[in-house]
Structure formats: C-alpha cells, structure tokens
C-alpha positions in Angstrom: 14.1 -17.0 6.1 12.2 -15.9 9.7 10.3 -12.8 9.3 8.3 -10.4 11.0 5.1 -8.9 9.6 3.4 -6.3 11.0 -0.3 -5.7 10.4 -0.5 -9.2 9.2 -4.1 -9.5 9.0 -4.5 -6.5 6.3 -5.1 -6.2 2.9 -1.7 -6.5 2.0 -0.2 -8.4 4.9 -2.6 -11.2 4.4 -0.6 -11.3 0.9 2.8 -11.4 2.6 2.1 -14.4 4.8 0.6 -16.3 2.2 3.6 -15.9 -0.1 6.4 -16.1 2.0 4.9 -19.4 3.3 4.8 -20.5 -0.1 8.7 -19.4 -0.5 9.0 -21.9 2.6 9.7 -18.8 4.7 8.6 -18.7 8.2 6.6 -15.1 8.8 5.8 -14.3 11.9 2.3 -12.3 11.8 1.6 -9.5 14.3 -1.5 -7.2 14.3 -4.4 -6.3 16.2 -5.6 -6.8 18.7 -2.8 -9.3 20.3 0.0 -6.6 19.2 -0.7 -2.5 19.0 2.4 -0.9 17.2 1.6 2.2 18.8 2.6 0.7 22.4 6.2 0.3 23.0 5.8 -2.6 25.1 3.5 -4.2 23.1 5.6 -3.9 20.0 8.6 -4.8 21.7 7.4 -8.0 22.8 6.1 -8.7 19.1 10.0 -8.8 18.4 10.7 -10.6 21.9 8.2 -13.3 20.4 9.5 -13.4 16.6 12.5 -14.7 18.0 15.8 -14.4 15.4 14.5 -12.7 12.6 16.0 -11.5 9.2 13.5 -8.5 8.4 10.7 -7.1 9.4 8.1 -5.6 7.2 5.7 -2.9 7.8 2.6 -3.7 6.8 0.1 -1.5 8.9 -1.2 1.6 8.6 -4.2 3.7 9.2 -5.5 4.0 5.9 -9.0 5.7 6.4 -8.2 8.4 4.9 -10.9 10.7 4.7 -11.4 9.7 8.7 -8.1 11.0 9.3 -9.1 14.4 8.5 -10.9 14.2 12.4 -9.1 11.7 14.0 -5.9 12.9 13.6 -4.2 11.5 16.7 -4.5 8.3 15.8 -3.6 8.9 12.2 0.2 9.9 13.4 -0.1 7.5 16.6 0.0 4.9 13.7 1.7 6.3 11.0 4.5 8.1 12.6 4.9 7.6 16.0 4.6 3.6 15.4 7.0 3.5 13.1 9.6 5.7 15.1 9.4 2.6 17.6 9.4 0.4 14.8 12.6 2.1 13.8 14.4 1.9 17.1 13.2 -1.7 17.5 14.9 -2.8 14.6 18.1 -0.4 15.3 18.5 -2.7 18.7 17.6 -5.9 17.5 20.3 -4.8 14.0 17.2 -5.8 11.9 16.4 -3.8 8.7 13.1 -2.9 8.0 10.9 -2.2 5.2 7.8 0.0 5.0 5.2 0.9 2.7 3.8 4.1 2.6 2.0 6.0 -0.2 1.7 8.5 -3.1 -0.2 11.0 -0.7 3.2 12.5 0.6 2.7 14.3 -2.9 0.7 17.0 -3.6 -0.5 16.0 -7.6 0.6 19.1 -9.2 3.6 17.4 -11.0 2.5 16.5 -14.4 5.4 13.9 -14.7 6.0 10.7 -12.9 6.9 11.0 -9.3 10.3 10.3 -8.5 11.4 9.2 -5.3 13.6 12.1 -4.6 10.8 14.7 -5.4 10.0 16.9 -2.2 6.9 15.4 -1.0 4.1 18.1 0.0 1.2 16.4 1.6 -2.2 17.6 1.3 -4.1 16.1 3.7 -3.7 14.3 7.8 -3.1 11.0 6.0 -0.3 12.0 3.5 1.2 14.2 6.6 1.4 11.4 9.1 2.7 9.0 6.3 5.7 11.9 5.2 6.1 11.9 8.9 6.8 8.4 9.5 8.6 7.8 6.6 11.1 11.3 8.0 10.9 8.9 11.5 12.2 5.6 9.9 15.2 7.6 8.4 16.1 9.2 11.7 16.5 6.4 13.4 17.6 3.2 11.8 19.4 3.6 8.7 19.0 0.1 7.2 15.9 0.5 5.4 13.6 0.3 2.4 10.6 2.4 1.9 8.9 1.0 -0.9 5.9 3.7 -1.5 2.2 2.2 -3.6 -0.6 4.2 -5.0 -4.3 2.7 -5.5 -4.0 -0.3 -3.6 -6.7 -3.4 -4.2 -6.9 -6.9 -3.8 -9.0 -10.1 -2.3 -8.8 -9.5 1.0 -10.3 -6.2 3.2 -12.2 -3.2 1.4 -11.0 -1.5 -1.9 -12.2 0.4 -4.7 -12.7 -3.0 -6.6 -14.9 -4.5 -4.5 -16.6 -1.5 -3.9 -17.5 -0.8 -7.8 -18.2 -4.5 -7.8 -20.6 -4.1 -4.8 -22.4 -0.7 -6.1 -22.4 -2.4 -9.5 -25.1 -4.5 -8.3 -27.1 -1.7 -6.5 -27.2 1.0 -9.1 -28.1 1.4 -12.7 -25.8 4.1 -12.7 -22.5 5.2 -11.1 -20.9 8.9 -11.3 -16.7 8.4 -11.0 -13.9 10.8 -11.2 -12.4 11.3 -14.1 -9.4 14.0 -13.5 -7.8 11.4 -11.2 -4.3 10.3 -12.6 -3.0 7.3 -10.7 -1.6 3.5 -11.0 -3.6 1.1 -9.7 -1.2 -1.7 -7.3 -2.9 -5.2 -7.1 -1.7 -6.4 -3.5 -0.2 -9.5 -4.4 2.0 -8.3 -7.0 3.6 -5.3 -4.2 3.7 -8.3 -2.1 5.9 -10.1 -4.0 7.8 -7.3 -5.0 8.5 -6.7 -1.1 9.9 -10.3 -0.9 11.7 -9.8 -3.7 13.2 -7.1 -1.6 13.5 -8.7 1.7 15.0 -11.5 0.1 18.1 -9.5 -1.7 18.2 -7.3 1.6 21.8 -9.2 2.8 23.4 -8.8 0.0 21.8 -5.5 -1.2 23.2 -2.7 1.8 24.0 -0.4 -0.9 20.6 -0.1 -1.7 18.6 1.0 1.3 16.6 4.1 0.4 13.6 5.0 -0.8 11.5 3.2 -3.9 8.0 3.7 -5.9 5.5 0.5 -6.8 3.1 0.5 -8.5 1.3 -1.3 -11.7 1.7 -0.7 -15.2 -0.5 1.8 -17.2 -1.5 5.1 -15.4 -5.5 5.5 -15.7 -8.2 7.5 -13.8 -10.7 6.3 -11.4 -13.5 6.5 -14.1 -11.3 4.9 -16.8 -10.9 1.9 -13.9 -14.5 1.5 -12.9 -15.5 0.7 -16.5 -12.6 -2.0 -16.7 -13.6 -3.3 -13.5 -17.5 -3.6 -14.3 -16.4 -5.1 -17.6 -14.3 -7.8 -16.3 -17.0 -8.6 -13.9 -20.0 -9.1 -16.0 -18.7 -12.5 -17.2 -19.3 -14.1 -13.4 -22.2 -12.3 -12.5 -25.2 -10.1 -13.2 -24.6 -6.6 -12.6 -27.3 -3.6 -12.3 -25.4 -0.8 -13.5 -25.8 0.0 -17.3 -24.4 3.6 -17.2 -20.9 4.4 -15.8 -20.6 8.8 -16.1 -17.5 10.6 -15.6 -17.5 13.5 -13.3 -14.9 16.1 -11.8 -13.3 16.0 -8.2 -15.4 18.8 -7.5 -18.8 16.9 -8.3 -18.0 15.2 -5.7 -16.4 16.5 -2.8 -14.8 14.4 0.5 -12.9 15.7 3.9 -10.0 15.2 2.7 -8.2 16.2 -1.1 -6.4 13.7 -3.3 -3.7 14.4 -5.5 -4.9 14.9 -9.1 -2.0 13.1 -10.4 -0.1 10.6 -8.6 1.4 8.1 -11.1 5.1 6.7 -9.6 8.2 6.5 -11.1 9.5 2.5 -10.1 12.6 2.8 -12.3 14.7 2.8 -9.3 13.2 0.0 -7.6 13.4 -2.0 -11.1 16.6 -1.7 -11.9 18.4 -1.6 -8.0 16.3 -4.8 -7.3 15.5 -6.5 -10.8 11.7 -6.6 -9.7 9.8 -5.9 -13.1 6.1 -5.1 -13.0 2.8 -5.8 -15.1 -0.3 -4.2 -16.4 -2.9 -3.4 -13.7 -5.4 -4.9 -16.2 -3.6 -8.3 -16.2 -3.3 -7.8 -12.2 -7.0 -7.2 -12.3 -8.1 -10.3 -14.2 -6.2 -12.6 -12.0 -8.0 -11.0 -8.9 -11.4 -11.5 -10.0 -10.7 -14.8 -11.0 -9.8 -15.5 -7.8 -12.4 -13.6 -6.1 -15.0 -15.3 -7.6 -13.8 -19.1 -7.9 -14.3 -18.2 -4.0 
C-alpha cells in the first residue's frame, strides 16, 4: 500500500513510517519545512508528489499546548484550518483520511470513560482548535476516521517520559499531580493501531466515524512518574529519591487540563479488532529501547 503521512517527522509520525516500511508499505512523509499544511498550495502539491495513494494519515498537529493559550492563530491555522484543506484534498483526490486528535475536546468532569459520542466541551485554545478540526474533517469529506489519543509518549520528540527521566537526574525531588485521571498511549502501539486501520480502510466503509485509543490502565501523572523512575533506575543513576504528590492547583499553567480524561476504545476494538495493552508493558519496551540507543 502507497500512503501519505503528514507530519512525518513527529513523535508519532516517525512511528508510522517506520512500521509501514516494515509492513513493506510505501509511506510517503510530508512535514516541515519542505511541506506547511496550513498552505493550500503547499499541501496540494504534497498530494501532487505522493502520487496514487490509498490513505493519508494525519499526523501533525500543534501540540504546545500551554503556548496555544497566546498563540492562538497558529493553534487553529494548524489544527483546523489545515485539516479543512486536508479534508478537501482528500474529497478531490477520493482518498480517505485518518486523523488523530485528543482527549482535550473534553472538559474532565465526566467520572466515566469518555465515549466517542459524548459532546465534547473544550477547555482550553488547544482542545478548541482540535474540536474544530475534527467538526472541519466531517464537513467536508465524509470518508474518515478520527482516531482520538490521550497522554502520548514515545522515543522520538519531547514527552512526559523523557522529561521525568531528564529531571530525574537533576533533582532529589519532584512535586507531580496527583488528581490527574488519564491513559497513558505509547506511540508505537497508536501507530500500529492506525495501520491496522488504514489497512482494513477498503473493505471497512461502514465504519468511518469517530474512535478513542489509548493504553490500558487509567493512572495519574504522579502514579506514572513513580513507574517511570522505577523502570529507569535499572539503566542508569538517577538523583531523585523523593517523588510527592501535589494538586492541579499547586501547580498552576496557562492553560487547564481535564481532571479526568480516560477513553472509552470499545468501539475502535471491536469495529476494527485492534486490541490494546498495559501502558506499563508499553513503557518497558520504550525504555528498553531508549536506552539500548
């Protein structure tokens, strides 16, 4: 299968091209700065390059999410507005499209698994421009998947792991949230899972929509810092001796989080058979890797 990636060079999308080469796919990787998704003619000719494609996958997105809160045109500009284009790219070119977007459309009141279905109520610039794009991509082009994630880490870019790793070996202690309620997603497994997807996509029109991702085991940011540092101490010497839990409001940032996100992937698991595992397990296999590097 021929596929185009956008935002190849990410976090996740670094994922997606390594596995669907391994599939003996041929992905097409577009990102900065030879392609801007918030340029029509630049994104057009991303497509014009690709050549006959099967699906194209959204990887990119302004993620900085506490930035957003002041630099909101480029929030939407990437979030929305690129996707609309995206949209009406893939509507001409009769190419479905899958995008990832996030568990900040919510607001974190519910005390039960999201849903996909559940009216999302963003809190912040980031969860607005994502609600927005995702409300773009169903306007225009009809033959999609929005597969949403929640607490996403990995080897590649900057994440929550490697930042407890990296403060782990500056500070004898570290103050963490602990009234937080999420699912950490290692990036390889949601990139596999969007494969999974993009694979089945032919045979699968009855099941365009939206979908939740996440790993297994809902925890809080605290509860994951100490499983992080723990894992770690095996490969290397680490400072910190004293990991404290503290509240949201111990430790305030521009923009609010949701107090509970934790994602409901039934639909996704039984629509596309994809099953999931542990974060823990997902975690293990990272560091592994991270530090045979």
């Amino acid at each position: 299968m021929r596929l185009l990636i956008f935002g190849s060079n990410g976090q996740l999308g670094r994922d997606l091209m390594a596995q669907a080469r391994a599939r003996g796919w041929q992905p097409v990787g577009a990102d900065l700065p030879a392609c801007d998704i918030t340029q029509a003619r630049s994104l057009n000719q991303a497509f014009d390059a690709a050549g006959r494609i099967g699906v194209v996958i959204n990887a990119a997105a302004y993620t900085a999410v506490d930035a957003a809160e002041s630099d909101i045109e480029t929030a939407f500009a990437v979030n929305r507005d690129a996707v609309a284009l995206m949209a009406q790219a893939c509507a001409r070119h009769g190419t479905p499209l899958i995008h990832v977007s996030t568990d900040y459309v919510f607001d974190g009141l519910k005390t039960s698994p999201y849903l996909p279905e559940d009216p999302v109520n963003p809190q912040g610039v980031y969860g607005r421009s994502k609600a927005e794009g995702e409300a773009a991509l169903r306007r225009h082009w009809e033959r999609h998947v929005i597969v949403r994630t929640s607490w996403l880490f990995g080897l590649y870019g900057a994440n929550f792991v490697k930042t407890m790793l990296r403060l782990g070996k500056e500070r004898d202690t570290l103050r963490v949230v602990d009234d937080q309620v999420g699912c950490p997603t290692y990036a390889a497994d949601l990139a596999a899972a969007l494969l999974e997807i993009a694979a089945q996509d032919a045979d699968r029109h009855d099941a365009w929509g939206t979908y939740h991702f996440c790993n297994e085991v809902p925890v809080t940011w605290y509860a994951f810092t100490r499983r992080i540092l723990a894992l770690a101490r095996p490969y290397e010497r680490l400072r910190t001796t004293e990991i404290l839990p503290i509240l949201t409001t111990h430790y305030p940032l521009p923009a609010p989080r949701p107090p509970f996100s934790v994602l409901d992937c039934t639909g996704l698991e039984h629509t596309f058979g994809i099953t999931r595992r542990p974060w823990e397990e997902a975690l293990k296999e990272m560091l592994g890797a991270l530090y045979a590097k």
